[in-house]
Every structure is written in C-alpha cells, then in structure tokens.
PyMOL Python script that loads the backbone (N, CA, C, O; Angstrom):
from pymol import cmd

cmd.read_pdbstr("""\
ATOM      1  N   UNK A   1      24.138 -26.087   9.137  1.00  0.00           N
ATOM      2  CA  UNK A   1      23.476 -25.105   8.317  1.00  0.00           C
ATOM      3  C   UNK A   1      24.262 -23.795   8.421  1.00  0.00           C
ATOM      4  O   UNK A   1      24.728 -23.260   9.427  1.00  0.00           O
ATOM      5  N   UNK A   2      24.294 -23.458   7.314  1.00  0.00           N
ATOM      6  CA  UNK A   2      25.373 -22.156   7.617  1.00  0.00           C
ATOM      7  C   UNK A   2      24.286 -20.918   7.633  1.00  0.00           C
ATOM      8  O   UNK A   2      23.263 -20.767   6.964  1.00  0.00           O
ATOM      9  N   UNK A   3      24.901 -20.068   8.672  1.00  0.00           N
ATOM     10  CA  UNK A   3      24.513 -18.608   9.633  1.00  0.00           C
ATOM     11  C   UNK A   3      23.669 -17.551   7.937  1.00  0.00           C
ATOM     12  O   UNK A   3      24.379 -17.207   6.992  1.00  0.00           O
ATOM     13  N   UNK A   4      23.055 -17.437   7.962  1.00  0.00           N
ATOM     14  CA  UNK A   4      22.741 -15.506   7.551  1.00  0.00           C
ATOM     15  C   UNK A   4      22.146 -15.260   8.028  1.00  0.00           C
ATOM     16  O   UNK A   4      21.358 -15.818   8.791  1.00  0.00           O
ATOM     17  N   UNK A   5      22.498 -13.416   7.451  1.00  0.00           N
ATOM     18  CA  UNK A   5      21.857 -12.353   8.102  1.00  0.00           C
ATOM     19  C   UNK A   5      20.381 -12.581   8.358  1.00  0.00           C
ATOM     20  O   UNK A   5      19.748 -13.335   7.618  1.00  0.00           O
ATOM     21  N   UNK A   6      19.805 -11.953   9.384  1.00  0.00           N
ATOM     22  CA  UNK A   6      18.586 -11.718   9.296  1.00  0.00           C
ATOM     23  C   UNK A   6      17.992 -10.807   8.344  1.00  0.00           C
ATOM     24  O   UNK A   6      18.769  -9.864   8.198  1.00  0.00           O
ATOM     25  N   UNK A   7      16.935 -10.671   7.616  1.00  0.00           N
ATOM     26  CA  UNK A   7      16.866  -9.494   6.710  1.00  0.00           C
ATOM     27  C   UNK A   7      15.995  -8.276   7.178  1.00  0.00           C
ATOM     28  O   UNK A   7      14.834  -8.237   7.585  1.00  0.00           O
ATOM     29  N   UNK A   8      16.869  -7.363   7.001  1.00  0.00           N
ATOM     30  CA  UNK A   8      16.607  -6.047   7.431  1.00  0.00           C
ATOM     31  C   UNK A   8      15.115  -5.300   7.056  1.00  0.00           C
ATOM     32  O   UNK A   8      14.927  -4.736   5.978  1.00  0.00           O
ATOM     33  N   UNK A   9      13.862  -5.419   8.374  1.00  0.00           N
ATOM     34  CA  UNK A   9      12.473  -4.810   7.394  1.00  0.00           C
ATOM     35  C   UNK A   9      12.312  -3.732   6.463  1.00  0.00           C
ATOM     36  O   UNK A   9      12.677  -2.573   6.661  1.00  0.00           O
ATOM     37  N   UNK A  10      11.855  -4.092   5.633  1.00  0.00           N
ATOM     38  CA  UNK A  10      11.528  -2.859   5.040  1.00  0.00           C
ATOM     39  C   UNK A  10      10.291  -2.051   5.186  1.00  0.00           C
ATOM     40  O   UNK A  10       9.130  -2.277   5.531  1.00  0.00           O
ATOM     41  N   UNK A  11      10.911  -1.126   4.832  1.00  0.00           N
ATOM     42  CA  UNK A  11      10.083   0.175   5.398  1.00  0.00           C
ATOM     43  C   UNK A  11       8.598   0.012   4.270  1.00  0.00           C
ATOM     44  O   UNK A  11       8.694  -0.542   3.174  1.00  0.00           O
ATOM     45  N   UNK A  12       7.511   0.504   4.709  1.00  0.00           N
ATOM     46  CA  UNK A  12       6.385   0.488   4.715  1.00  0.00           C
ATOM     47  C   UNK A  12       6.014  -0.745   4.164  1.00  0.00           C
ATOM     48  O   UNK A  12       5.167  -0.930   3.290  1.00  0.00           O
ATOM     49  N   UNK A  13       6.826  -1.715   4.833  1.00  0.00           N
ATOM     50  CA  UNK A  13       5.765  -3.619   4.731  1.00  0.00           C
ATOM     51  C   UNK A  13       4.614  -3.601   4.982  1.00  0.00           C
ATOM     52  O   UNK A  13       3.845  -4.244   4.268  1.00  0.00           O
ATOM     53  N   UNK A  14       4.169  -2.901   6.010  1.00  0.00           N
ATOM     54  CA  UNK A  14       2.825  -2.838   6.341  1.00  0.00           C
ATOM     55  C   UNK A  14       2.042  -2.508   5.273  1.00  0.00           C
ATOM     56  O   UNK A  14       1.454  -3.351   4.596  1.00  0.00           O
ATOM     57  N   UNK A  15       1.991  -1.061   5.038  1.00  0.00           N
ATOM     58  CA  UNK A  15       0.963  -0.629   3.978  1.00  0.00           C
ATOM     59  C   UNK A  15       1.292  -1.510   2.464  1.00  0.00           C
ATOM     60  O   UNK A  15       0.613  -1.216   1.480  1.00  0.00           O
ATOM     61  N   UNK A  16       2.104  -2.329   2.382  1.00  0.00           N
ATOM     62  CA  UNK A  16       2.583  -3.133   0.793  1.00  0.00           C
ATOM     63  C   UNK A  16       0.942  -4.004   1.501  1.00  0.00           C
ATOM     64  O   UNK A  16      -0.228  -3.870   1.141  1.00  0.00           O
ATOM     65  N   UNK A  17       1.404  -4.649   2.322  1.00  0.00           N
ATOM     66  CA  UNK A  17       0.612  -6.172   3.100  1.00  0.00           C
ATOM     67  C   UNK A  17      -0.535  -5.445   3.131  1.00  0.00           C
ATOM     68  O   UNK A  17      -1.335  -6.075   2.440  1.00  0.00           O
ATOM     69  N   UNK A  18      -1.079  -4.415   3.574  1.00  0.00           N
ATOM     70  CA  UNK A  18      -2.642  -3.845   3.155  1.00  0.00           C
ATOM     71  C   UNK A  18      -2.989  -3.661   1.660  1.00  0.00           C
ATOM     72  O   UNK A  18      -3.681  -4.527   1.125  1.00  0.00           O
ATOM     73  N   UNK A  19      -2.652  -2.827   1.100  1.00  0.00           N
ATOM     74  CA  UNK A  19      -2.997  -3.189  -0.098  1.00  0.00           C
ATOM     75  C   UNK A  19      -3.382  -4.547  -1.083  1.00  0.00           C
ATOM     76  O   UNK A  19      -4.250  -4.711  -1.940  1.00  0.00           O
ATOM     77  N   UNK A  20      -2.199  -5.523  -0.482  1.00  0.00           N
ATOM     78  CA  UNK A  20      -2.217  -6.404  -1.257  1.00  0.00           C
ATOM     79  C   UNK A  20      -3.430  -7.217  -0.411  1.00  0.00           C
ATOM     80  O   UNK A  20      -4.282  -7.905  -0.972  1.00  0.00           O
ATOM     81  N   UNK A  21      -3.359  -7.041   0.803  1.00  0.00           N
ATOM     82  CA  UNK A  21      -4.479  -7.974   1.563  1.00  0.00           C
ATOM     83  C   UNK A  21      -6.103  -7.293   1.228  1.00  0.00           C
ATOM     84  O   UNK A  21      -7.096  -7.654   1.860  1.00  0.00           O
ATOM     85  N   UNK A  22      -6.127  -6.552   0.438  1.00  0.00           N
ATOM     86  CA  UNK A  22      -7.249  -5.767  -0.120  1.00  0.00           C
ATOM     87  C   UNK A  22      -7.634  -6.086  -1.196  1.00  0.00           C
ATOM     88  O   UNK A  22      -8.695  -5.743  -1.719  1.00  0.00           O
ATOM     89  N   UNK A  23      -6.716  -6.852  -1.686  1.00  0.00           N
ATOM     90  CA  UNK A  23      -6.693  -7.378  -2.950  1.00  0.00           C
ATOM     91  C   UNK A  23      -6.775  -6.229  -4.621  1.00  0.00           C
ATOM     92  O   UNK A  23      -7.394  -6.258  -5.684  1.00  0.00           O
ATOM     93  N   UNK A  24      -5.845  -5.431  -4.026  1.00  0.00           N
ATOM     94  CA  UNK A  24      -6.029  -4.131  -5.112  1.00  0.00           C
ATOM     95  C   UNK A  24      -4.513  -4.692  -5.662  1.00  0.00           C
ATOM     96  O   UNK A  24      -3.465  -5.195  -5.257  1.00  0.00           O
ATOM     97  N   UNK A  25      -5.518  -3.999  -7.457  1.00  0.00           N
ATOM     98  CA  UNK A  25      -4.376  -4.333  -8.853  1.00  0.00           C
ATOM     99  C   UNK A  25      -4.077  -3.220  -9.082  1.00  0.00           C
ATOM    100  O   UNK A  25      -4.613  -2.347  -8.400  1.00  0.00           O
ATOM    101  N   UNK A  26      -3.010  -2.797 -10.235  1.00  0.00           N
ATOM    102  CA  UNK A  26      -2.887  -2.070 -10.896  1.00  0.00           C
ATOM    103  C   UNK A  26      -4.161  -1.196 -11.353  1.00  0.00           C
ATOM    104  O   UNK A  26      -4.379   0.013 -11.270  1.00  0.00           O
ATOM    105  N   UNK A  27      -4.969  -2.336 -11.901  1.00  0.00           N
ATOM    106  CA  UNK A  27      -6.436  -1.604 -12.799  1.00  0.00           C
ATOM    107  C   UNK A  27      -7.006  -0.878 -11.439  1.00  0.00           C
ATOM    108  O   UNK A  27      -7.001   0.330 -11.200  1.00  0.00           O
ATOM    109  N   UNK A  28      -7.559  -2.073 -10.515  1.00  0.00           N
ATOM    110  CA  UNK A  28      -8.187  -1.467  -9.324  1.00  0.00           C
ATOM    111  C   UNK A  28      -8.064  -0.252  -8.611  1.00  0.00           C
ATOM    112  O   UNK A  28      -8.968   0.524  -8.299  1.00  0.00           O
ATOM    113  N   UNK A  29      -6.872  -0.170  -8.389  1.00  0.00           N
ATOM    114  CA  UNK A  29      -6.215   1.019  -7.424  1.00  0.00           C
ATOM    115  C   UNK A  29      -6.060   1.711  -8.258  1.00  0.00           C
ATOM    116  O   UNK A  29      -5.611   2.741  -7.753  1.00  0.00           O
ATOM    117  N   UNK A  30      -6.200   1.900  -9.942  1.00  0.00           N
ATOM    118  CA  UNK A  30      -6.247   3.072 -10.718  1.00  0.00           C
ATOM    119  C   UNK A  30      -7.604   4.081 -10.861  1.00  0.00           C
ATOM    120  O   UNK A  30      -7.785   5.298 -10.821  1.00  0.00           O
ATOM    121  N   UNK A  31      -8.623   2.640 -11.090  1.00  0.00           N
ATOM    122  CA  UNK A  31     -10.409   3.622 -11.155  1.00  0.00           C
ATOM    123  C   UNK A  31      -9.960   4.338  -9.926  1.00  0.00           C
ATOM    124  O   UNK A  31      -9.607   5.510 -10.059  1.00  0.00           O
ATOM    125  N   UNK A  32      -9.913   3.530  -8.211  1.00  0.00           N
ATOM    126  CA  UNK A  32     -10.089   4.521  -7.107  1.00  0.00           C
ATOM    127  C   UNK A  32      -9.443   5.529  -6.971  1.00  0.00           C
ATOM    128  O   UNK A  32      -9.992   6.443  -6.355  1.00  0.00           O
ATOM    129  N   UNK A  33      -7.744   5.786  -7.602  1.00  0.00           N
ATOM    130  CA  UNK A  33      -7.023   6.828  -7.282  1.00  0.00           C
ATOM    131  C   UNK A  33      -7.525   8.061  -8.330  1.00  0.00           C
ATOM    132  O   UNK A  33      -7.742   9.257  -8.138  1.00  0.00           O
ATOM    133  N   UNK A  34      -7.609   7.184  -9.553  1.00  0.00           N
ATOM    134  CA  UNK A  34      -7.901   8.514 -10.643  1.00  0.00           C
ATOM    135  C   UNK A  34      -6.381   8.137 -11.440  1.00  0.00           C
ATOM    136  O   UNK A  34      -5.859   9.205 -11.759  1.00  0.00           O
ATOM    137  N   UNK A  35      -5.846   7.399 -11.698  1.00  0.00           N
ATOM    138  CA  UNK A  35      -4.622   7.555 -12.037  1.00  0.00           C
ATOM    139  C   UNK A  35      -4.057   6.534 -13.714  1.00  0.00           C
ATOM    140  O   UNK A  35      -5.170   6.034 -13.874  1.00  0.00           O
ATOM    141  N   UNK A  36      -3.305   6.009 -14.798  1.00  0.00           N
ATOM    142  CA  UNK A  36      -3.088   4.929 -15.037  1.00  0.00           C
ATOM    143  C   UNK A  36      -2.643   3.571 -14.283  1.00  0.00           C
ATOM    144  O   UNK A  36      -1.933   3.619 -13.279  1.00  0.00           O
ATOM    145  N   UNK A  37      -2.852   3.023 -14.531  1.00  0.00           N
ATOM    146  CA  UNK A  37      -2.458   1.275 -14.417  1.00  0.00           C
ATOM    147  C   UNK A  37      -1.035   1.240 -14.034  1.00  0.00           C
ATOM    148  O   UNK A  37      -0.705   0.874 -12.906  1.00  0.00           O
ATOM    149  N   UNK A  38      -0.441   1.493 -14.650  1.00  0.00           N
ATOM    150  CA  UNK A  38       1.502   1.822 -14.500  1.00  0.00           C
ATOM    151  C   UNK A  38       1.656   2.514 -13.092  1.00  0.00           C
ATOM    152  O   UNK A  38       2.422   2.038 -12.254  1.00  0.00           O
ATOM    153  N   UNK A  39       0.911   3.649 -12.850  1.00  0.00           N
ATOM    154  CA  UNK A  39       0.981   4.259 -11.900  1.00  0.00           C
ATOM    155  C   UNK A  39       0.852   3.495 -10.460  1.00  0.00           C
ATOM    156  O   UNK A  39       1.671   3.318  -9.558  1.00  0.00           O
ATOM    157  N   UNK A  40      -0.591   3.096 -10.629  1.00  0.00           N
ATOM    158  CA  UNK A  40      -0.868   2.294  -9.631  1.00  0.00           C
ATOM    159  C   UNK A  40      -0.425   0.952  -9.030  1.00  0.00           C
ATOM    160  O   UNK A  40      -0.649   0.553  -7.887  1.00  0.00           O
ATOM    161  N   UNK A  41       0.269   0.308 -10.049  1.00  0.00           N
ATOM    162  CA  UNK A  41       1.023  -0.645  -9.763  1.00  0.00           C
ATOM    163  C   UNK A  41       2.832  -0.725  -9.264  1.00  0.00           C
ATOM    164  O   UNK A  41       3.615  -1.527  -8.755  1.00  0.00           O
ATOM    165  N   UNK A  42       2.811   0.918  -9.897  1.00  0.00           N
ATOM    166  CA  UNK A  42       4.146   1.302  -8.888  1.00  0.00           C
ATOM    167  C   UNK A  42       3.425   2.085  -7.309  1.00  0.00           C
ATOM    168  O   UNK A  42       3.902   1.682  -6.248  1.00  0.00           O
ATOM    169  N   UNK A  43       2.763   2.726  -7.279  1.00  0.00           N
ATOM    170  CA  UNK A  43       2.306   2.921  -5.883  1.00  0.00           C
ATOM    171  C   UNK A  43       2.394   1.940  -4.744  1.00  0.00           C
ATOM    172  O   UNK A  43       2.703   2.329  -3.618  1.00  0.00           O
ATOM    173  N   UNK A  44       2.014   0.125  -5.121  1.00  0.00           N
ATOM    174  CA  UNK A  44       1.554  -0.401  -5.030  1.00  0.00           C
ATOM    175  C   UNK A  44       3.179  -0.886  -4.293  1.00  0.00           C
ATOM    176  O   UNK A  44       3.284  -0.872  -3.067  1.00  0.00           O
ATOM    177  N   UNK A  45       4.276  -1.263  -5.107  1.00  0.00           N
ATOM    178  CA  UNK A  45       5.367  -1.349  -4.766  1.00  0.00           C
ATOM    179  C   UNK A  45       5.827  -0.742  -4.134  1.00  0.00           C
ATOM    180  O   UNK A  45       6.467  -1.234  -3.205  1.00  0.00           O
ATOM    181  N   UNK A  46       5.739   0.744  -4.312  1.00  0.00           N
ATOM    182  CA  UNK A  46       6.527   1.488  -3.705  1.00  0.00           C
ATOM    183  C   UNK A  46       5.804   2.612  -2.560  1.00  0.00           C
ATOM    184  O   UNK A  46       5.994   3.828  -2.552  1.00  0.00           O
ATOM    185  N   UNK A  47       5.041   1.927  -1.734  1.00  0.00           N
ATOM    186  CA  UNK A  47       3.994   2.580  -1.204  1.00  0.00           C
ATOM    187  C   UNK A  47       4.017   4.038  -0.348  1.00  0.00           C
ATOM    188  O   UNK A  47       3.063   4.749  -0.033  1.00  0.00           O
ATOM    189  N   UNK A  48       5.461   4.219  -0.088  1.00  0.00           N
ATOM    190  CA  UNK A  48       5.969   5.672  -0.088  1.00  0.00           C
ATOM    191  C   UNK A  48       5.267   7.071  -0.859  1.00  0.00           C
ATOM    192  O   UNK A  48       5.021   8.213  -0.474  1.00  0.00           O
ATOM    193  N   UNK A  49       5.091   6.332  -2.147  1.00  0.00           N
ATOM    194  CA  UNK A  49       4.683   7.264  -3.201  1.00  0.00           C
ATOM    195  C   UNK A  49       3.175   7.419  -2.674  1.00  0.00           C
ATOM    196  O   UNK A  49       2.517   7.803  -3.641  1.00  0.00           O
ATOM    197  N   UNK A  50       2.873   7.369  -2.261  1.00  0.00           N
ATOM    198  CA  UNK A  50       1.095   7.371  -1.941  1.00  0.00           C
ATOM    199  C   UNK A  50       0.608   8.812  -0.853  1.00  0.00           C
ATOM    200  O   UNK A  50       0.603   8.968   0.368  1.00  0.00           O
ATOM    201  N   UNK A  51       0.239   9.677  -2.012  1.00  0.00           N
ATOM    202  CA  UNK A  51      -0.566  10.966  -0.992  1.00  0.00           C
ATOM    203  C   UNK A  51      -1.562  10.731   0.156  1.00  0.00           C
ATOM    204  O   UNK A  51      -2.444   9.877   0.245  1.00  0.00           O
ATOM    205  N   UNK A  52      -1.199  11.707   1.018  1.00  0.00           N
ATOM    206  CA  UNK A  52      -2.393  11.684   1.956  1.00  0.00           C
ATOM    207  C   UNK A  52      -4.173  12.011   0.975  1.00  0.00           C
ATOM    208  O   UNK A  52      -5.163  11.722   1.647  1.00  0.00           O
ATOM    209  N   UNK A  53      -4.420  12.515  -0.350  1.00  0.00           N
ATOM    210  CA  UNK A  53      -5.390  12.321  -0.712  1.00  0.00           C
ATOM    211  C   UNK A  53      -5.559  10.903  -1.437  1.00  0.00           C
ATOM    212  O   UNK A  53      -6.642  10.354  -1.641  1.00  0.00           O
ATOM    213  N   UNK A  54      -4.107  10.329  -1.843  1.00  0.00           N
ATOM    214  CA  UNK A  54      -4.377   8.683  -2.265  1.00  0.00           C
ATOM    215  C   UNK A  54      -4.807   8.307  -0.974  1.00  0.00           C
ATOM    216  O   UNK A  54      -5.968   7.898  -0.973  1.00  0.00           O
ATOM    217  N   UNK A  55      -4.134   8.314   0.346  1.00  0.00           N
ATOM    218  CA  UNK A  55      -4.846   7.456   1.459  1.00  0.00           C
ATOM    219  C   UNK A  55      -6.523   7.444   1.890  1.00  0.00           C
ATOM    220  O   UNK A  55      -7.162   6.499   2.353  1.00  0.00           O
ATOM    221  N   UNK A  56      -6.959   8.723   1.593  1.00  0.00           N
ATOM    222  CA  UNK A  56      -7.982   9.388   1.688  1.00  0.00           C
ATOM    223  C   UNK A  56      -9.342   8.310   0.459  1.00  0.00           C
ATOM    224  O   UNK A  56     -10.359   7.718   0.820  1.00  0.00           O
ATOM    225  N   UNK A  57      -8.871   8.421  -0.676  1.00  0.00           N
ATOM    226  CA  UNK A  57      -9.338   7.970  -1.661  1.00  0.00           C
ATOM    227  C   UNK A  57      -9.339   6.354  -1.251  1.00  0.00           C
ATOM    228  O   UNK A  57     -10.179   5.783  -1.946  1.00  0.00           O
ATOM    229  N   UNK A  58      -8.883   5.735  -0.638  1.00  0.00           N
ATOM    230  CA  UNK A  58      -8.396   4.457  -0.404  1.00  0.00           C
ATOM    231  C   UNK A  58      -9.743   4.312   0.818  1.00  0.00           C
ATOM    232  O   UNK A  58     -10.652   3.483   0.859  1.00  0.00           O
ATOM    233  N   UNK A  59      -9.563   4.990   1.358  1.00  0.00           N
ATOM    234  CA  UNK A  59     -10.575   5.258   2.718  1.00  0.00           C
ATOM    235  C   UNK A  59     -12.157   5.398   2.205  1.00  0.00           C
ATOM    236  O   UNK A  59     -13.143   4.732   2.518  1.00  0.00           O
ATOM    237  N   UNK A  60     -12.027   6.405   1.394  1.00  0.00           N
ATOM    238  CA  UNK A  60     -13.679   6.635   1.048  1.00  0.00           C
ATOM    239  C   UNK A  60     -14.144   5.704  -0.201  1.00  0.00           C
ATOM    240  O   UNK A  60     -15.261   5.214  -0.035  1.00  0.00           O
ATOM    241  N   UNK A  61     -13.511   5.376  -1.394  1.00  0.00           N
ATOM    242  CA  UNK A  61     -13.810   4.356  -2.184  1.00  0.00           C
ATOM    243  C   UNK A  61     -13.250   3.254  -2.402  1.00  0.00           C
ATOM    244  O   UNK A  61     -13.940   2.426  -2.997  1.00  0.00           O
ATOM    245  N   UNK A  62     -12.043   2.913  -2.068  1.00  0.00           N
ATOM    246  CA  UNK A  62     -11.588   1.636  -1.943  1.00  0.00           C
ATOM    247  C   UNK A  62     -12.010   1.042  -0.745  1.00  0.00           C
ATOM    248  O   UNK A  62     -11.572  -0.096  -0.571  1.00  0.00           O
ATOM    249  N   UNK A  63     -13.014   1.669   0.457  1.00  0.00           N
ATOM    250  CA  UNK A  63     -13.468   1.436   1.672  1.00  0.00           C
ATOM    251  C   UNK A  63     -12.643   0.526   2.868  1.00  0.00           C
ATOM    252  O   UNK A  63     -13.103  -0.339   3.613  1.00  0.00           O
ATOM    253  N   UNK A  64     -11.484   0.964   2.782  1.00  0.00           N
ATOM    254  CA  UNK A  64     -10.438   0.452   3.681  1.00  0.00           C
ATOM    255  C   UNK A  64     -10.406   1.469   4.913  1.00  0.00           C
ATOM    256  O   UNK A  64      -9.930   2.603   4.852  1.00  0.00           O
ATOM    257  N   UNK A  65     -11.007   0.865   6.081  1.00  0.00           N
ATOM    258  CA  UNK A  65     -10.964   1.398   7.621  1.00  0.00           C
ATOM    259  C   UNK A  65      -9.515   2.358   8.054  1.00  0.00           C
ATOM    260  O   UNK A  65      -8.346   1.974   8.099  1.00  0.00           O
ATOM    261  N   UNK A  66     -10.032   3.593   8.313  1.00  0.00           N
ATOM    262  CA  UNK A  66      -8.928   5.048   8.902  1.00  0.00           C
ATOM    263  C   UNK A  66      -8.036   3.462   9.446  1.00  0.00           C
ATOM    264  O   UNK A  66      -7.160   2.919   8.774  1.00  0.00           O
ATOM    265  N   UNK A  67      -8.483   3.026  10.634  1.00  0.00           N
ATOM    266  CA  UNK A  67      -7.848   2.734  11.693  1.00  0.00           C
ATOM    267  C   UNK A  67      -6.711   1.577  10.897  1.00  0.00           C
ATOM    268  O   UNK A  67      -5.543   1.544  11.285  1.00  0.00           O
ATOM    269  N   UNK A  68      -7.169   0.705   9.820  1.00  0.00           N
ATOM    270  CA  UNK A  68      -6.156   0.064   9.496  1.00  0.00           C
ATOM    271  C   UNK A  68      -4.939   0.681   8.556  1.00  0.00           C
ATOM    272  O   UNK A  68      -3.790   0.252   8.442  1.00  0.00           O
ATOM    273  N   UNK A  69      -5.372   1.483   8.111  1.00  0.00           N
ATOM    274  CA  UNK A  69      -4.111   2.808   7.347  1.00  0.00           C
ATOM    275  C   UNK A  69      -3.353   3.105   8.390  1.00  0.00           C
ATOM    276  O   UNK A  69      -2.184   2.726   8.464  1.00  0.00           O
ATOM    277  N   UNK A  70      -3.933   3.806   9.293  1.00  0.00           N
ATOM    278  CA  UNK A  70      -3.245   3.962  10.714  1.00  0.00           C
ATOM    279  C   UNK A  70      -2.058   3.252  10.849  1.00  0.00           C
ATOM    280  O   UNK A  70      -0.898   3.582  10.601  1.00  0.00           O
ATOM    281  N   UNK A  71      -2.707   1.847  11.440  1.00  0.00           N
ATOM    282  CA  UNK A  71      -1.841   0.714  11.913  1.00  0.00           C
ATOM    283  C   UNK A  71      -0.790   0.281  10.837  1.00  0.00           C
ATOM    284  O   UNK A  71       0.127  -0.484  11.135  1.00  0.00           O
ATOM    285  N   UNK A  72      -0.973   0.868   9.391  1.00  0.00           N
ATOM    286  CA  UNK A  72      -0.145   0.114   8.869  1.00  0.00           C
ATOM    287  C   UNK A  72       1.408   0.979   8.989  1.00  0.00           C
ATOM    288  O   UNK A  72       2.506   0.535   8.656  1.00  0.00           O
ATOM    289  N   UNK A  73       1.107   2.304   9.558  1.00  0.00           N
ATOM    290  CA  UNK A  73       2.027   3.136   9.219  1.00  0.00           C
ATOM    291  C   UNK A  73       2.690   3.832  10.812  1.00  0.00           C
ATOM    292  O   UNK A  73       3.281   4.891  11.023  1.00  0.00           O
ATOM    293  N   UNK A  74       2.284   2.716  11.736  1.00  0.00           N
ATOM    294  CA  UNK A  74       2.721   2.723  13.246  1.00  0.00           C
ATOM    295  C   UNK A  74       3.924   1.730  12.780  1.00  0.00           C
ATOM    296  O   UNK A  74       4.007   0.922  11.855  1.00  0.00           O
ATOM    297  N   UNK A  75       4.652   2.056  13.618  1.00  0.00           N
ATOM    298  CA  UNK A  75       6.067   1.231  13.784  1.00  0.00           C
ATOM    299  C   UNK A  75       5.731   0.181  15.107  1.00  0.00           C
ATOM    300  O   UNK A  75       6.593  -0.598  15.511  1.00  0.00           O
TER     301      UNK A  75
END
""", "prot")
cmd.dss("prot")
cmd.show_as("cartoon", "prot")
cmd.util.cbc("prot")
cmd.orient("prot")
C-alpha cells in the first residue's frame, strides 16, 4: 500500500462537527442568527465567520450548552 500524508486538522473541526451534530441548515441557523440562508450556510462552512453574538444566539435560541461551544473551540 503506498505511504500518504496524514491530513493536516483543520482548524475549527470542532465547531463545523457541532453545528452539524445539531443538525442546523442553512434555513435553520438563519431564523436563529437573524441572517439569509446563503449566509448561514457559509457560516456553517466556514465557522471562523461566526460572532461572539452568533455564538450567543446559538446558546440562547438554537439552545446549544455554553460548555459545548466551549469545548468546541479548546484545542
């Protein structure tokens, strides 16, 4: 079997794997943020893009636990 690289993590896997383990869409994560569909489904990808009042909003109406936001964003 021939050798490759291992692949290099990417940065905020965690919070991608929460979201998605939350089962939030585009539509979904748009009512809670306040935002379009487009928006939220790049957030969603690119979870960098996400304010401390998106995390906030995620917390109080998408009802996702402080402590697992937390954990997703511990190394």
């Amino acid at each position: 079997m021939p050798y490759t690289k291992p692949l290099a993590p990417q940065p905020y896997a965690k919070m991608r794997r929460l979201l998605k383990g939350y089962d939030f869409t585009g539509p979904s994560l748009a009512a809670i943020l306040g935002c379009t569909a487009p928006t939220a489904r790049d957030r969603i990808q690119h979870p960098e893009k996400l304010t401390l009042e998106d995390l906030d909003k995620l917390r109080r109406y998408g009802h996702v636990p402080l402590e697992e936001i937390k954990d997703a964003f511990e190394r």
